[in-house]
C-alpha positions as a printed NumPy array, in Angstrom:
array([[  14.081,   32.548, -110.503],
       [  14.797,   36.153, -109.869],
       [  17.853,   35.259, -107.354],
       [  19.786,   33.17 , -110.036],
       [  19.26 ,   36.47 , -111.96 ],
       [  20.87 ,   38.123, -109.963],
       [  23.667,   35.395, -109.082],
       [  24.099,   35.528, -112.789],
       [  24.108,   39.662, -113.319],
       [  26.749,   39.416, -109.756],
       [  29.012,   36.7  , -111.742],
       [  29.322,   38.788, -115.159],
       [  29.881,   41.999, -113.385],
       [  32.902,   40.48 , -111.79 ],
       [  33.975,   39.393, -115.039],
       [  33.579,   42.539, -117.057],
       [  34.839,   44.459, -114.248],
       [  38.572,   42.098, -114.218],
       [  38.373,   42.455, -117.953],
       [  37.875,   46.393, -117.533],
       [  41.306,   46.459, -114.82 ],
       [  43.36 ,   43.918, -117.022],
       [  42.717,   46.243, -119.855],
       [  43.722,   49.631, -117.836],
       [  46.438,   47.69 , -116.805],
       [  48.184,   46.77 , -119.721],
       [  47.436,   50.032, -121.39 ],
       [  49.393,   51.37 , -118.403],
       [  52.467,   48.974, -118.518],
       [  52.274,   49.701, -122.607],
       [  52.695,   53.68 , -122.346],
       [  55.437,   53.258, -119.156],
       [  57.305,   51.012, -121.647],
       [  57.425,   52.406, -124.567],
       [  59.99 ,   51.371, -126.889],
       [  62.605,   54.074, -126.77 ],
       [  64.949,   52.047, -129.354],
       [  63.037,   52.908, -132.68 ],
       [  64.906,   49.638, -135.131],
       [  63.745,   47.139, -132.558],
       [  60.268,   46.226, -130.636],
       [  58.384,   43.854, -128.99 ],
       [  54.776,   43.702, -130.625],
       [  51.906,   42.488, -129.059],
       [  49.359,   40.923, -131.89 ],
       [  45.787,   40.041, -131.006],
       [  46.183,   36.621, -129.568],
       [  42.793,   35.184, -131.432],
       [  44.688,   35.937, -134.847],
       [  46.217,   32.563, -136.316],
       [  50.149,   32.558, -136.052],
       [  50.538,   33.377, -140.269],
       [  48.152,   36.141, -139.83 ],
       [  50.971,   37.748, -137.423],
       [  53.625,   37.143, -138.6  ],
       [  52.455,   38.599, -142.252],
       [  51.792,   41.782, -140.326],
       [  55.172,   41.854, -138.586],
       [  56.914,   40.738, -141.343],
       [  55.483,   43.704, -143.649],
       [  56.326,   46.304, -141.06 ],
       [  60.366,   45.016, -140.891],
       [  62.317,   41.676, -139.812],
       [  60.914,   39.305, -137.254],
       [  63.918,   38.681, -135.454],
       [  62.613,   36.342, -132.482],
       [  59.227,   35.023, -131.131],
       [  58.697,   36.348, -127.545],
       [  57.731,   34.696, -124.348],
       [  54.007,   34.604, -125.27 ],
       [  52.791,   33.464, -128.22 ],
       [  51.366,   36.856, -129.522],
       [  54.473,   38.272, -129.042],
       [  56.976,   38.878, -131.541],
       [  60.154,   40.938, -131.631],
       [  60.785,   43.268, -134.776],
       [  63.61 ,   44.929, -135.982],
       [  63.778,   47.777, -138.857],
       [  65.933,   50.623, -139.822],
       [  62.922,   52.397, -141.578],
       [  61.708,   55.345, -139.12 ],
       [  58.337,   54.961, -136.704],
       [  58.604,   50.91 , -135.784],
       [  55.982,   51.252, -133.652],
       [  53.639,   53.328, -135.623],
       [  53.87 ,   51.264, -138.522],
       [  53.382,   47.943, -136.489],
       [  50.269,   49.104, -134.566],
       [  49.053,   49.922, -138.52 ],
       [  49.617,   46.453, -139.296],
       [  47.275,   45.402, -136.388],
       [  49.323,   45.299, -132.901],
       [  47.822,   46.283, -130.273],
       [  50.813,   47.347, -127.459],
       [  54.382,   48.055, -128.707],
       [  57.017,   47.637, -125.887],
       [  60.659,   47.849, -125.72 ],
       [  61.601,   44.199, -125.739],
       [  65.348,   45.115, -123.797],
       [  63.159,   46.395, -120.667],
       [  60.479,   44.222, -120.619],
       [  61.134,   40.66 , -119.247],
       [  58.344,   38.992, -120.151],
       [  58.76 ,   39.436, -123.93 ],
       [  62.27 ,   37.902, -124.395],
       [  64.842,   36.311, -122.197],
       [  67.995,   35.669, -124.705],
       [  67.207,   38.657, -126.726],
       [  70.374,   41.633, -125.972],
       [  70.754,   44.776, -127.922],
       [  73.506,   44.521, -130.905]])
């Protein structure tokens, strides 16, 4: 009894311990890639929200211009001032420049 216990304590450390580095990790890419184009960003939206509940956030904050890569992901354009700030407001949770980062959008190209 006591060693599947501890099996079981050994195989949710591991967990919460990937969980803790994935986090660090994308906090990390998110800072290095910070959009440096104000009118256009890629926002990252919790991916457990339903796909209306996103795209009402984005679509308050400026114009969805393209769905990224992943599914969370969706690429917003506005002329008002502080994208990013308004978008993480609105519920994002990273805001990257979607011209640098790859995995975000393919076809997109600055215009």
């Amino acid at each position: 009894m006591c060693e599947a216990a501890w099996l079981d304590l050994k195989r949710h450390g591991l967990a919460f311990g990937l969980s803790i580095a994935v986090i660090l990790f994308g906090l990390i890419a998110a800072y290095a890639a910070a959009p440096d184009d104000a009118s256009i960003v890629a926002a990252l939206f919790p991916p457990w929200w339903p796909a209306r509940q996103m795209f009402e956030a984005a679509g308050a904050t400026g114009t969805i211009v393209q769905v990224g890569s992943w599914r969370s992901v969706l690429i917003v354009r506005s002329n008002q001032p502080n994208l990013a700030g308004r978008l993480h407001l609105n519920g994002a949770l990273f805001t990257l420049s979607p011209l640098r980062s790859a995995g975000c959008s393919a076809s997109l190209e600055k215009t």
